[in-house]
N, C-alpha and C positions, 0 to 999 in steps of 0.2 A: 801750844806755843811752838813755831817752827819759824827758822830761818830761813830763808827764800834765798838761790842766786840762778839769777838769768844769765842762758849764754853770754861767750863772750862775743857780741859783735859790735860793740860800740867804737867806730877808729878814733882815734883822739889821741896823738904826739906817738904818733907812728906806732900805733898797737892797738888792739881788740881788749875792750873792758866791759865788764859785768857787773850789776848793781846787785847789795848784799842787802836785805831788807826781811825785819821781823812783819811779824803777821798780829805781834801784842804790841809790842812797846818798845821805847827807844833804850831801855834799861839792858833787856834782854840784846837787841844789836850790839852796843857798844862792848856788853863783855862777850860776845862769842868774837867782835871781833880784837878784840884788845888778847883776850886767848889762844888768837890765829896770830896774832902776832898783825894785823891790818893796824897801822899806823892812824889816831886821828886825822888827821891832813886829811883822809880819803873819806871823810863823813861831810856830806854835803846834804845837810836838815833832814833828812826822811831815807837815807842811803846811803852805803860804801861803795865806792866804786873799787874796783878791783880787779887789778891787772888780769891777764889771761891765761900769765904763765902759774896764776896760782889758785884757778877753776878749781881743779882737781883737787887737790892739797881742801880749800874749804867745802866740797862733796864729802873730803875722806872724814873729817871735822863736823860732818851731821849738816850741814846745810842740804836744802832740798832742790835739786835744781827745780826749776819753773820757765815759761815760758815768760815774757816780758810783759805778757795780759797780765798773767797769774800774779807777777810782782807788783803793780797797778793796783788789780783789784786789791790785794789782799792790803798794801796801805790804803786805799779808798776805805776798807772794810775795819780796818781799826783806828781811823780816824787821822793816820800818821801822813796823807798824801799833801804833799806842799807843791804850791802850784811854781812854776821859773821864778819869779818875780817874789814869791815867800823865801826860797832858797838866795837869792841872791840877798836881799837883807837883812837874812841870818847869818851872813858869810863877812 
C-alpha cells in the first residue's frame, strides 16, 4: 500500500498542482489525506489535487513521489482510474 504524488506541474488558477493518488484504495487516500490536513473539496473520484506549496510537507508525510505515468498506471493497476466524463459525474 503506498501513496503516490506526482510533481507539481499542473497550472490551474495561477499555480502548479499535483495529484495525490493510493495504489489500493480510496479508503487508504482519504485518510492520509484527511491526516495531511488536504481538505475533501481537493478529491476529484480517483485523486487529490494538491497545491504545490504543499509537495513537500506530503513527501515528508510518506507519500511517494512518482512520475505522472506512475500515478496512471498504478490507479489503472488497482482498478481506481476514472476516466473525465466518470469524474465529472461524481462531482
Amino acid at each position: 500500500m503506498t501513496v503516490l504524488i506526482d510533481e507539481p506541474r499542473w497550472w490551474f488558477m495561477e499555480r502548479h498542482w499535483s495529484h495525490l493518488v493510493s495504489d489500493r484504495d480510496l479508503d487508504e487516500l482519504h485518510e492520509f489525506a484527511t491526516a495531511a490536513g488536504i481538505p475533501r473539496r481537493g478529491f476529484h473520484g480517483d485523486h487529490y489535487d494538491v497545491p504545490e506549496e504543499y509537495y513537500e510537507q506530503m513527501v515528508a508525510q510518506g507519500a511517494v513521489p512518482a512520475t505522472s505515468r506512475d500515478v496512471v498506471r498504478a490507479l489503472r493497476a488497482a482498478g481506481l482510474r476514472m476516466t473525465p466524463s466518470q469524474r465529472r459525474a461524481a462531482e
